[in-house]
C-alpha positions in Angstrom: 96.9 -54.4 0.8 96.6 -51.1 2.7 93.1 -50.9 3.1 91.1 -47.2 1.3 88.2 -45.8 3.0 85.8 -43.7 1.7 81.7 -42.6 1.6 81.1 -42.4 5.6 76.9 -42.5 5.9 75.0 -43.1 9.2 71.9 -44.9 10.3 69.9 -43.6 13.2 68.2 -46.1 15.3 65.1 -45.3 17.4 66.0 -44.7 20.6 70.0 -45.3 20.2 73.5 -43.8 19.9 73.9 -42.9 16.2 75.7 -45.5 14.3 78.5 -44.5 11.7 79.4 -47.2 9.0 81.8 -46.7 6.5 82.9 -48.6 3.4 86.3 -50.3 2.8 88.1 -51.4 -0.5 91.1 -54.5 -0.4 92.0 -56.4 -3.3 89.3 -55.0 -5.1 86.8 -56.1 -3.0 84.6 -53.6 -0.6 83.4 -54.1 2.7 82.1 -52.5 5.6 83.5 -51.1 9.0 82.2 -49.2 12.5 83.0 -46.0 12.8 86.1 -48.2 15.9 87.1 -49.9 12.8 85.6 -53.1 13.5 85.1 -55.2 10.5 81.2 -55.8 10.1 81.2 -57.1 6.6 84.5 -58.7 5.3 85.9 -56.9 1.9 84.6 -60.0 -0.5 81.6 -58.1 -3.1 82.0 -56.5 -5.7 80.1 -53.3 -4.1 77.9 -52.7 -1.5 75.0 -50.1 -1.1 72.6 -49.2 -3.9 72.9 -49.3 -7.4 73.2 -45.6 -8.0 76.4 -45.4 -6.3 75.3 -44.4 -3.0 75.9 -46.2 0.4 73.3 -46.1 3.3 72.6 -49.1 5.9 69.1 -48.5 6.3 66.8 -51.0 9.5 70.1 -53.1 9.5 70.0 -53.6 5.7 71.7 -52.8 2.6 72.7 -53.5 -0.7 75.0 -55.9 -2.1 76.5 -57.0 -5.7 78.2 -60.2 -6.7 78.2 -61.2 -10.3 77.3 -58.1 -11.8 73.5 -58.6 -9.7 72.4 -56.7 -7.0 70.6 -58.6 -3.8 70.3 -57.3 -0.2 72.5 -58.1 3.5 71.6 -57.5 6.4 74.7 -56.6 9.3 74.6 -60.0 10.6 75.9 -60.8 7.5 72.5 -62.7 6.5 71.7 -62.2 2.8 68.2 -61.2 2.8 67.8 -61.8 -0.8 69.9 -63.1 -3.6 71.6 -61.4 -6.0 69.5 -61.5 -8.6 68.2 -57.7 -9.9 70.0 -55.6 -11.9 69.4 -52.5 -10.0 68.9 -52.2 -6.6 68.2 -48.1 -5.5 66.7 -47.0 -1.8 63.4 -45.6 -2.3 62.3 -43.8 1.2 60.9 -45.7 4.8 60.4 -49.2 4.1 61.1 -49.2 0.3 63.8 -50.6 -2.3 63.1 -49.8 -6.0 64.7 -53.0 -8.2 64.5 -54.2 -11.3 64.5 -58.0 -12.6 64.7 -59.8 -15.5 61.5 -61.6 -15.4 61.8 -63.5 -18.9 64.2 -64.2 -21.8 63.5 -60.5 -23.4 61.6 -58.4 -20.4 63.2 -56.5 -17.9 60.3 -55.1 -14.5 60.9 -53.0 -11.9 59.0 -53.7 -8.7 59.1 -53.0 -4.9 60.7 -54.6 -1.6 60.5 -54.1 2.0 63.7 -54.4 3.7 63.0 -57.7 4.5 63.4 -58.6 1.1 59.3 -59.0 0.0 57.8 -58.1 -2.6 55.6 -54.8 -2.1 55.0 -53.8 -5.9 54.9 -57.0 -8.0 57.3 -56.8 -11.4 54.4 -55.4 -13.3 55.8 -52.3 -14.3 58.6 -50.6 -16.7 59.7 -48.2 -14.0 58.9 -47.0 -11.2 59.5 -43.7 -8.8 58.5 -43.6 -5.1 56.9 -40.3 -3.5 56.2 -40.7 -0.1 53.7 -43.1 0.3 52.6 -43.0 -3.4 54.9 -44.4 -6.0 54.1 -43.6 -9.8 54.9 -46.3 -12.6 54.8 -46.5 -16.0 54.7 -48.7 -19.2 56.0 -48.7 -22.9 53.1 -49.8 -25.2 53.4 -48.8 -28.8 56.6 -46.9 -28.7 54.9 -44.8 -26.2 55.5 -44.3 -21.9 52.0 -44.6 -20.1 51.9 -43.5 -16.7 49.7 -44.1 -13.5 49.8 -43.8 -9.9 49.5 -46.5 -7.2 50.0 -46.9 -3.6 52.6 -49.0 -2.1 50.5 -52.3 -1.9 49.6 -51.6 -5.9 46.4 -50.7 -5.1 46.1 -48.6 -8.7 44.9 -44.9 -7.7 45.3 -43.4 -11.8 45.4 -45.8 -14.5 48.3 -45.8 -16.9 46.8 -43.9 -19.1 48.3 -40.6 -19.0 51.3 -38.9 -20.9 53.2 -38.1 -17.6 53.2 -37.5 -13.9 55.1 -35.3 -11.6 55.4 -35.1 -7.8 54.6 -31.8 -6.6 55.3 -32.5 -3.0 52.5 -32.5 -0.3 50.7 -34.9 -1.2 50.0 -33.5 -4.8 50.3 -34.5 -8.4 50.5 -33.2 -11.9 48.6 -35.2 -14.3 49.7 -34.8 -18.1 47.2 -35.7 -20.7 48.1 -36.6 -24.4 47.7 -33.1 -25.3 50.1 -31.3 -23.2 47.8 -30.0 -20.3 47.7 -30.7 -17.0 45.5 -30.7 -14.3 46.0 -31.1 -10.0 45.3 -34.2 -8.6 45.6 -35.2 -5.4 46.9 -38.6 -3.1 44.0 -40.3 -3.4 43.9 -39.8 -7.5 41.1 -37.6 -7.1 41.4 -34.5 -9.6 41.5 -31.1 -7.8 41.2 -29.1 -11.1 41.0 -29.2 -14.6 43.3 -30.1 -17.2 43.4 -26.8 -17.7 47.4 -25.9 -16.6 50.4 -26.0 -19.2 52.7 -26.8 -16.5 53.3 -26.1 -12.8 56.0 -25.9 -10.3 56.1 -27.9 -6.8 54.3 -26.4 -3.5 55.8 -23.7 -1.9 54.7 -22.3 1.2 51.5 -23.7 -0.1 51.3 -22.7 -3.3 52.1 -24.0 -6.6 52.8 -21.4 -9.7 50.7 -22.5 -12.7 51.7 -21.6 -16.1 49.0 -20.7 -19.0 49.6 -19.3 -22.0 53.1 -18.7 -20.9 52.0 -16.7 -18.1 52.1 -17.5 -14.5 49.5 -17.6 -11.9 49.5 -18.9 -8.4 47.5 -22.2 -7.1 46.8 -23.5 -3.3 46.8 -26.9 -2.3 43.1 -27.2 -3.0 43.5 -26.1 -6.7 42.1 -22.9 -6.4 44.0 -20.5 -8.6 44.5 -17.4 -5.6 46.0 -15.6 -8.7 44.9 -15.3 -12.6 47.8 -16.2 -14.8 48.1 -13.4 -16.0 51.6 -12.4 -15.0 55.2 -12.7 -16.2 56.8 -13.6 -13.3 55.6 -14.6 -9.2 57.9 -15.0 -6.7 57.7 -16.5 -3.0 60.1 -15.4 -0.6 61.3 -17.2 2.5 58.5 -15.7 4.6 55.7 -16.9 2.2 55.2 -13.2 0.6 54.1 -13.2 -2.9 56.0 -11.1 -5.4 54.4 -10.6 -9.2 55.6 -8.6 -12.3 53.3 -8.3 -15.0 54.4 -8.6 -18.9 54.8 -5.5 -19.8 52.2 -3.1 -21.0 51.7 -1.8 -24.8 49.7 0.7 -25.6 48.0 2.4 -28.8 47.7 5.8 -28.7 46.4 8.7 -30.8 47.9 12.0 -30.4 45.5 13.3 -27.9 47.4 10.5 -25.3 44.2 8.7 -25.5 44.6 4.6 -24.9 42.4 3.1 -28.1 44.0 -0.4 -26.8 46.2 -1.7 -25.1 48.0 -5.4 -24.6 50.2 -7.1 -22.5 53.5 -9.0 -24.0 56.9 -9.0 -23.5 58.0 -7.5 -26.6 55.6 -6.7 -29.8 56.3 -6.1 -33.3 54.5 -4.6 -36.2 54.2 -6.8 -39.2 52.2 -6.5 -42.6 48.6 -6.2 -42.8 48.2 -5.2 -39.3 49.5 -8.3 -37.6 51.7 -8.1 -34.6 54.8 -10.7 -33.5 54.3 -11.4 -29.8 56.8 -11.9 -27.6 55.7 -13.6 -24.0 57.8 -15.3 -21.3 60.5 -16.6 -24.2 57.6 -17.5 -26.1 56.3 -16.2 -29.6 52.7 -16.0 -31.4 51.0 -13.4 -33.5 47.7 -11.4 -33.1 45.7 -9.2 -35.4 44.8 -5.3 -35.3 42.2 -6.2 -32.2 44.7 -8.2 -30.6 42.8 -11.7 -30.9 45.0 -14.4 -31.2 46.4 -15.5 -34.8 49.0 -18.4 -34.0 48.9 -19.0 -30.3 52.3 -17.8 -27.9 53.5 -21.1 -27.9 56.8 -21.4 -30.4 60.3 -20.5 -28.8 60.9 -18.6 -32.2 58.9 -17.4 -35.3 60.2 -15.6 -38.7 58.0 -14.3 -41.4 58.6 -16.0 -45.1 56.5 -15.2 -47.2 52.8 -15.8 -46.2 54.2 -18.7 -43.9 56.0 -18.7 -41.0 58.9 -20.6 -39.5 58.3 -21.4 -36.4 60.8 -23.2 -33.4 58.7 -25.6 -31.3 61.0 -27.6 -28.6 64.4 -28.0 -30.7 63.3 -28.1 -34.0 61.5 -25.8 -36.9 58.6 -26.3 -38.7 56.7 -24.3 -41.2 53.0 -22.9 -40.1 50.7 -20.7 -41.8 48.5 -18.0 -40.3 45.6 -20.7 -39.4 48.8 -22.3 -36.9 48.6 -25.8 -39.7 51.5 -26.9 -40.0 52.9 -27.0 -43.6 55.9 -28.5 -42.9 56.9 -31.1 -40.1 58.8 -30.1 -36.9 61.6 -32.2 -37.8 64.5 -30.2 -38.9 67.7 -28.4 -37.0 67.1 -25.1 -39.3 65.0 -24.0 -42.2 65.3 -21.0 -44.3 63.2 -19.5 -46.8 64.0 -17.6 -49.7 61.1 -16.5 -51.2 60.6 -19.8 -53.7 61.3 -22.7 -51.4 62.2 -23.9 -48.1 65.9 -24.9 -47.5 65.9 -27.6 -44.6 68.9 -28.8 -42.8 69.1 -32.0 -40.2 72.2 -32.2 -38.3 73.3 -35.7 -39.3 72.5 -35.7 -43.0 72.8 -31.9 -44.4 70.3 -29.8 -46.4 67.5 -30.7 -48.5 64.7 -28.4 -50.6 61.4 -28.7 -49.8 58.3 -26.7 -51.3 55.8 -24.7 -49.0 53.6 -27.9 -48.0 56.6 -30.1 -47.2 57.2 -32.2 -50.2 61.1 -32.7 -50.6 62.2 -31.8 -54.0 65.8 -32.8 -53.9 66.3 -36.4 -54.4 69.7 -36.2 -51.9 71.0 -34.5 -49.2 73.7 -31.7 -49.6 76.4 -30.1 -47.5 75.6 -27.0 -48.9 72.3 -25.4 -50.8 72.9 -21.7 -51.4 70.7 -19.4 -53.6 72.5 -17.8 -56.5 69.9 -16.1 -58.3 67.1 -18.5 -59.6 69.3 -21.6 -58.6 70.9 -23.2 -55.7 74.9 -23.8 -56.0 74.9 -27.3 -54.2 77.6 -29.2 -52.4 77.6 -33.0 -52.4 81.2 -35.1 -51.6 82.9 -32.2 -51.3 82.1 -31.8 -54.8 79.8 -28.5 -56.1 77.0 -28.6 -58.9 74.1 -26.5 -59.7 70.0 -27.6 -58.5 67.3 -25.6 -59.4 64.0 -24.6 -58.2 62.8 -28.0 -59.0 65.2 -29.1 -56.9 66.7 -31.1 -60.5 70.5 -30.9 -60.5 71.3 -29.2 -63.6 75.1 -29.5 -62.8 75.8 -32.4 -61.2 78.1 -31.7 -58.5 81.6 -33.0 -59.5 83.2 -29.9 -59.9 85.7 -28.3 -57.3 83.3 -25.3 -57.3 80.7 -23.1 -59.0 82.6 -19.6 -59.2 79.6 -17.9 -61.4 76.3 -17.8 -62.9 75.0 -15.8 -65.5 71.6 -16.6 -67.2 71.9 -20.1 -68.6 76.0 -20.6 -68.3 78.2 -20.9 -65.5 81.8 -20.4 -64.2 83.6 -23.6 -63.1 86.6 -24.7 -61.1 87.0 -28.3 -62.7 90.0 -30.7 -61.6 92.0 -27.2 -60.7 91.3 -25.4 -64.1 88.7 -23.3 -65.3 86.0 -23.4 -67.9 82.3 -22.6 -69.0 79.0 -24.8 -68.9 75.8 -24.4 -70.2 72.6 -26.0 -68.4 72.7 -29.1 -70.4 76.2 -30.1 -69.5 78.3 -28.9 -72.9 81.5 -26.9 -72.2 80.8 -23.6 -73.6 85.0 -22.7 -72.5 87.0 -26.2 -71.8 88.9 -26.1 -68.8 91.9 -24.5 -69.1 94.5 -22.4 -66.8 92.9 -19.1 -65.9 90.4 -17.6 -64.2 87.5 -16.8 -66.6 84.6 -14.2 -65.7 81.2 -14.5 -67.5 80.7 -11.1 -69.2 77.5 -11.5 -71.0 75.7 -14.9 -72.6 78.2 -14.2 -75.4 81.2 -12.7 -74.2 83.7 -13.9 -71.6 86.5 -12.5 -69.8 89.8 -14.4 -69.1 92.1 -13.3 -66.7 96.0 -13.8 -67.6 98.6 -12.8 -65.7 99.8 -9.7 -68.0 96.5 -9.1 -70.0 92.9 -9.5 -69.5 91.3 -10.9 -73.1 87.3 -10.8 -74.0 86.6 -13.2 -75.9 83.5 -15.0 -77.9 82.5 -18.6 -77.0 83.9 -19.1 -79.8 87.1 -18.9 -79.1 87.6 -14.9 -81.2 89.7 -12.4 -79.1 88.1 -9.6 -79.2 90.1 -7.4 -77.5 92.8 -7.4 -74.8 94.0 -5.6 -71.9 96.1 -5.2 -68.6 94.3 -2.8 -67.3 91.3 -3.4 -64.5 87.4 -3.6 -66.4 84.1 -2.8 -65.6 80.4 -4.3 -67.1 77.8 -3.0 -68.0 74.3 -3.5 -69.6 75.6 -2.0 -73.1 79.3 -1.3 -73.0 82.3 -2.1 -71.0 84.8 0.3 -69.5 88.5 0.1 -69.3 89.9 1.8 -66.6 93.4 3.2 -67.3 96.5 4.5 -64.8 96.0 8.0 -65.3 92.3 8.1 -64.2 91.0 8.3 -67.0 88.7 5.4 -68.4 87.7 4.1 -72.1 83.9 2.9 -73.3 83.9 0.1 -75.8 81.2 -2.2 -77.4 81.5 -5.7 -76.9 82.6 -6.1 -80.2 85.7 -4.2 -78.6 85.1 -0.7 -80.5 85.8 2.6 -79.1 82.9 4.9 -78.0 83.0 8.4 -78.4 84.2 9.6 -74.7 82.5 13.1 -74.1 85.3 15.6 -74.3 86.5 17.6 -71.7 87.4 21.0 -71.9 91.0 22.0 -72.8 92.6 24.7 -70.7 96.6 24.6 -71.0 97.6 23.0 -67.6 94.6 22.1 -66.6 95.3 19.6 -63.9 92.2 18.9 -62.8 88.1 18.9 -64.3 85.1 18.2 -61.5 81.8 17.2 -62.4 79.5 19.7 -64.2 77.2 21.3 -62.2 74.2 24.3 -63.1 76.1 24.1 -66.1 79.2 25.1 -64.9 82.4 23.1 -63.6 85.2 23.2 -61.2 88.7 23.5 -62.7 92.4 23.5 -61.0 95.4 25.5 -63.0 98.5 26.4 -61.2 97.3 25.5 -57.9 94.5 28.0 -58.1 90.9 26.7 -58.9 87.8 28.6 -60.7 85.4 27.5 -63.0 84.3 26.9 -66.7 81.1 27.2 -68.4 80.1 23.8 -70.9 81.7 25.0 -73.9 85.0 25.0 -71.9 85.4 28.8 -71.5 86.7 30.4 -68.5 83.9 32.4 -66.6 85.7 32.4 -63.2 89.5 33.0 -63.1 91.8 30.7 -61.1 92.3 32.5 -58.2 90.8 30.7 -55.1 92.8 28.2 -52.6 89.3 25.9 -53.3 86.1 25.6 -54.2 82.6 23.3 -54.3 80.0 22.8 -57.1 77.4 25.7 -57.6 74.3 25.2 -56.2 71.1 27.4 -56.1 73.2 30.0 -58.0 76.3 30.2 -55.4 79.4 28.1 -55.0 81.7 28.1 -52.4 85.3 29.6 -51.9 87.8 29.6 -50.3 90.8 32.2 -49.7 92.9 32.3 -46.9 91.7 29.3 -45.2 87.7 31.0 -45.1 85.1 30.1 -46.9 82.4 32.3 -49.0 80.1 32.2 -51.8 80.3 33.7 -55.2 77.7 33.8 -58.0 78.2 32.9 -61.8 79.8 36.5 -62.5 82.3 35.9 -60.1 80.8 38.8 -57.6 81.1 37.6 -53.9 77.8 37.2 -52.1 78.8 35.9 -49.0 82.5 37.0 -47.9 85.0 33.8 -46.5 84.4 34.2 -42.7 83.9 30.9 -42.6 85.8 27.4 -41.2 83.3 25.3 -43.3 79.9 25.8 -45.3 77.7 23.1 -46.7 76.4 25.0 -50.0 73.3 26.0 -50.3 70.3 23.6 -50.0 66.2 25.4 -50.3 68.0 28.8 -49.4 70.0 27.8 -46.7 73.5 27.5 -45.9 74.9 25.7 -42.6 78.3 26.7 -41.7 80.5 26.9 -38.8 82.5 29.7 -37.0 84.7 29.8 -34.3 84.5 25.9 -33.7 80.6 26.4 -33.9 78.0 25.7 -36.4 75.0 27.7 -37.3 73.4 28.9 -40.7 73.0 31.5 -42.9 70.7 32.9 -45.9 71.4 33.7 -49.5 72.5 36.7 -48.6 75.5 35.8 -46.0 72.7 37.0 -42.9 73.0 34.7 -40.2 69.3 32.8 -39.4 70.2 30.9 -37.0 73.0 31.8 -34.4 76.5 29.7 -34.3 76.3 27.9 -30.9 75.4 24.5 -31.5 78.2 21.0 -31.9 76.1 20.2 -35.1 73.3 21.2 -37.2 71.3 18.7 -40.0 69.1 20.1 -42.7 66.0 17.6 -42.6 64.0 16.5 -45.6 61.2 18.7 -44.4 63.4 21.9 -44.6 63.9 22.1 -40.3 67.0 22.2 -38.7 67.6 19.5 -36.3 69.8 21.0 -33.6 72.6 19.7 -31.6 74.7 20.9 -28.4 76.2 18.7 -25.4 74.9 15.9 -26.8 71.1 17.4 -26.4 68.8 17.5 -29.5 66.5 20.3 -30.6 64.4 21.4 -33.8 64.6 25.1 -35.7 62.5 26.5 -38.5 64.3 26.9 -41.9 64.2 30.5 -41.0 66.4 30.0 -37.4 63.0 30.2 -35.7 63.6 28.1 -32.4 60.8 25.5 -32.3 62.2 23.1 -29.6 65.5 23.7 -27.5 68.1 21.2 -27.3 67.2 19.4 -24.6 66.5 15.8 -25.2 68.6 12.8 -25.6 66.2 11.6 -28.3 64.6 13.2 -31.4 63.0 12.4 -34.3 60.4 13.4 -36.3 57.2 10.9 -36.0 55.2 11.0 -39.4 52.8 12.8 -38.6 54.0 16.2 -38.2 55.0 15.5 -34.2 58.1 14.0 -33.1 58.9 11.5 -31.0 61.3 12.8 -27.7 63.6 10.7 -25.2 65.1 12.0 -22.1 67.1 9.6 -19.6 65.7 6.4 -21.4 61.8 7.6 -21.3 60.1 8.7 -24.5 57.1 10.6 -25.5 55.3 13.2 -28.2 55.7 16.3 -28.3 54.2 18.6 -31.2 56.1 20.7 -33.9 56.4 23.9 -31.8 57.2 22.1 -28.2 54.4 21.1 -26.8 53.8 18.0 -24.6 51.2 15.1 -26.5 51.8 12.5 -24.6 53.9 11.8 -21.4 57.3 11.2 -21.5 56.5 7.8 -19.4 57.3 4.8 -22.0 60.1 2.7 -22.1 59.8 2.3 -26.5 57.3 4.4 -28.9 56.9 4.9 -32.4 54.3 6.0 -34.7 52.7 3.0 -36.7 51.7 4.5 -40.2 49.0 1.7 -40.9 47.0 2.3 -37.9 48.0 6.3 -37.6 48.4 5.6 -33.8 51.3 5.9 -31.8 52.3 2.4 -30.1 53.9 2.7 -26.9 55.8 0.2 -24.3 55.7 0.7 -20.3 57.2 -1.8 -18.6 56.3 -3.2 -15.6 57.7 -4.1 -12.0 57.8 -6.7 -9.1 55.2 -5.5 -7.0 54.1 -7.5 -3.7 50.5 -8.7 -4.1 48.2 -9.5 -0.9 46.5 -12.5 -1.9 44.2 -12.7 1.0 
């Protein structure tokens, strides 16, 4: 067989030429060649090199498997050892990582030279090298314990501790039980406190220490050169040190005077003066003085109720404000809806649980979904009803729950449709067509020509092919030409209030300051309650009164008349509003401005849009630039910011090229236009501000 080369590695010998080996496959089998092609290992193991799928000859030796084992060879084709680990993997200078079965049941890793002796007895459930130092670990109790030892198992740290990670330069991160960590260094002497949530590897000779999901920066020695206290340090190729701090918020009362300030990613207002924090990807909550509710620590946290649910690692949990949990971090999602907790794993489905995390459901379902005071619950494939006691009232064996209504419900049962009370009677048996819970006593079923209400007990009522509404006390029936019926549920007619009759009247609006909008002939004008004409047909359009006027319109302008039918305000116009506290807006010649009772014009028609605020103002609008005008047309503030909106207490709050201030009523400056978000926070009457922050270099000399 043609023989396949691949993975080319070379060993460097003291003193000497570089040598290049390379593996070769044939008939399965791998061996090794010079880099002349000289065979220096015949093809006749079933691999060579390490265990991990690398190849290295390292001091003349390397790895070897033949019978699913791994032993070493040296290039003299001398087996150094038998083949008789499992796993053989290069570990650095002098040292081969392997593990052996060392009993009927137990499986060791320990340490060789390359000559094949034991360094590191088989003591040991694994084992990584670093340098000179190599740390191992145990499983007792279900649980990994980890120490640190030197290369002739001379125990430095006992295996005692919940993990630890090379750092590089001669430095270690301890882990304790608890999560914290602390510097230690070669010897197993501890260089600080376990003090650190986590910490990165030397650079440059520093290490960045995270606490509190801030960063901070640590030398060699363990002494923190920076507080953590920042979002994010960087260290350049040069060794320069780079920090951003979270960004800044800021209370503020309408003199721009700081009451208090904190630093956090993002913040949120929540009841009762409590604030969401947001902190490196990390949430918490603090209180009006900013101390420290549930600690920054959970990647996510939503507000139900007077809990919270709360994401730690991949799973929620339910905490309260005291940070106990209520319910176990063991579920893929929970939800809350105001009476229980809906909890879903992954490999089972959902269950109900109450508030301190007893399960009330005695299965799991694919589906729980509120539907007013119950759940509509699928199990099977099959859909019943569970309520807050987590009891299934329906069992779930029907093809769906279409309805609920007080103590019934709307089925889908074997492909038909039918009733059910709460104690599993048919109230409707199952039968062809769709049926629509009305009331506790009525019911709706939907033929194809006609829609009947019926009793429960089986009486039509009364029938229909036209489309229905419910309500509380009646029922409407809504017919083709736009017209609709009121009837009781015992299917009489109500008295429908009667409309005015005008001889080809083709069209009644709503009544308004006591007068209505009528269309004869193509002409519209207006009729008082009694259904006598006050305003003759002779306008091309009109709009409800209001404030005594209603619009007109007559040759494509609008105006205003009063009730005589006098016109106040002659059709000039493209388009008016109708009158609202005196004022009119309207636009002319593409433009929109406003004008008084009297058709004078307050406030000048030159702006893309104008609003009538709540308070009576005018909010003001040209090239895309927002301004504020008395009701009068008085010019407060001139279009000229990007942002605008009054504050709630009496100021409003401005924005100009993504920066955002307070500025007063008439246009004066409160506080600097300098912050990235800002809004007025009614509970504390103070106006809470964001400015974020930037990489700055930091001399840390």
């Amino acid at each position: 067989m043609k023989a396949s080369f691949f993975v080319v590695l070379v060993f460097w010998a003291v003193g000497a030429k570089a040598e290049v080996y390379q593996l070769y496959q044939e008939n399965g089998k791998q061996g090794i060649k010079n880099e002349q092609g000289q065979i220096i290992i015949p093809a006749s193991f079933e691999a060579l090199g390490w265990s991990d799928g690398s190849f290295s000859v390292i001091g003349n030796v390397t790895g070897y498997r033949a019978k699913q084992q791994w032993g070493i060879i040296n290039l003299q084709k001398q087996f150094v050892t038998p083949a008789e680990y499992e796993t053989l993997v290069y570990g650095g200078a002098d040292n081969i990582v392997v593990r052996k079965k060392v009993s009927p049941v137990a499986t060791k890793a320990g340490v060789l030279n390359l000559q094949g002796q034991i360094k590191i007895p088989f003591a040991y459930d694994g084992i990584q090298i670093n340098g000179m130092r190599a740390i191992v670990f145990n499983l007792t109790n279900g649980k990994f314990w980890f120490g640190l030892t030197d290369l002739q198992n001379k125990l430095l740290l006992p295996l005692a501790y919940k993990n630890i990670f090379s750092l590089g330069t001669l430095r270690f991160a301890v882990q304790q039980l608890d999560g914290k960590m602390a510097l230690y260094n070669e010897d197993g002497r501890a260089v600080t406190d376990f003090t650190i949530d986590s910490v990165s590897a030397f650079y440059k000779g520093f290490a960045i220490v995270y606490q509190n999901s801030l960063q901070g920066l640590m030398n060699r020695e363990g002494t923190i050169t920076l507080q953590p206290v920042y979002q994010s340090i960087k260290i350049d190729t040069e060794g320069q040190v780079f920090a951003q701090l979270p960004n800044e918020w800021r209370w503020l009362n309408a003199k721009n005077e700081t009451q208090k300030a904190f630093h956090a990613d993002e913040l949120t207002s929540l009841a009762n003066g409590l604030q969401l924090v947001a902190r490196a990807n990390k949430f918490g909550i603090v209180d009006f003085n900013l101390q420290t509710v549930i600690p920054i620590v959970y990647e996510s946290l939503a507000q139900c109720d007077r809990f919270f649910i709360a994401r730690h690692g991949k799973k929620y949990g339910l905490i309260d404000l005291q940070n106990k949990t209520r319910i176990d971090f063991l579920y893929d999602s929970l939800k809350g809806d105001g009476r229980n907790i809906l909890a879903f794993t992954k490999s089972i489905g959902w269950q109900l649980i109450d508030v301190n995390g007893l399960v009330k459901t005695d299965k799991y379902y694919q589906l729980l979904e509120p539907n007013q005071e119950l759940y509509v619950a699928r199990h099977r494939n099959f859909e019943g009803l569970v309520d807050g006691d987590g009891k299934e009232i329906l069992h779930c064996v029907f093809d769906s729950i279409l309805q609920v209504n007080g103590t019934m419900a709307a089925v889908k049962f074997k492909g038909q449709y039918g009733v059910m009370d709460f104690h599993e009677n048919w109230k409707v048996a199952p039968q062809p067509y769709p049926l629509r819970l009305v009331n506790e006593t009525r019911y709706l079923q939907q033929q194809p020509e006609n829609s009947f209400l019926k009793t429960f007990e089986g009486q039509v009522i009364y029938f229909t092919p036209h489309a229905t509404k419910f309500e509380k006390e009646y029922w409407i029936e809504l017919l083709p030409d736009g017209t609709a019926r009121r009837l009781t549920y015992d299917g009489a007619l109500l008295p429908t209030p009667t409309l005015p009759t005008i001889e080809r009247v083709t069209q009644v609006s709503r009544e308004s300051e006591g007068m209505r909008g009528v269309q004869k002939d193509g002409k519209f004008g207006f009729i008082d309650g009694k259904g006598k004409l006050r305003i003759a047909n002779r306008y091309d359009s009109i709009q409800d009164f209001r404030e005594g006027l209603a619009p007109i319109k007559l040759i494509g302008k609008w105006g205003f008349i009063n009730m005589r039918d006098e016109i106040i305000v002659h059709p000039n116009y493209q388009w008016v509003s109708g009158f609202q506290k005196g004022i009119c807006l309207a636009r002319q010649n593409g433009k929109y401005g406003a004008i008084d009772m009297r058709g004078q014009t307050v406030l000048s028609f030159r702006y893309d849009a104008v609003q009538i605020l709540p308070n009576g103002k005018l909010a003001l609008v040209t090239n895309n630039k927002k301004g504020r005008a008395t009701q009068k047309g008085q010019i407060e503030i001139e279009a000229r910011f990007d942002y605008l909106e009054e504050a709630g207490d009496g100021n409003l709050i401005a924005g100009q090229s993504g920066n955002f201030g307070v500025i007063s009523s008439n246009g004066l400056n409160l506080i600097p236009m300098i912050y990235q978000k800002l809004y007025f926070d009614q509970a504390s009457k103070l106006y809470v501000a964001q400015l974020k922050s930037e990489m700055k270099q930091i001399n840390i000399n």
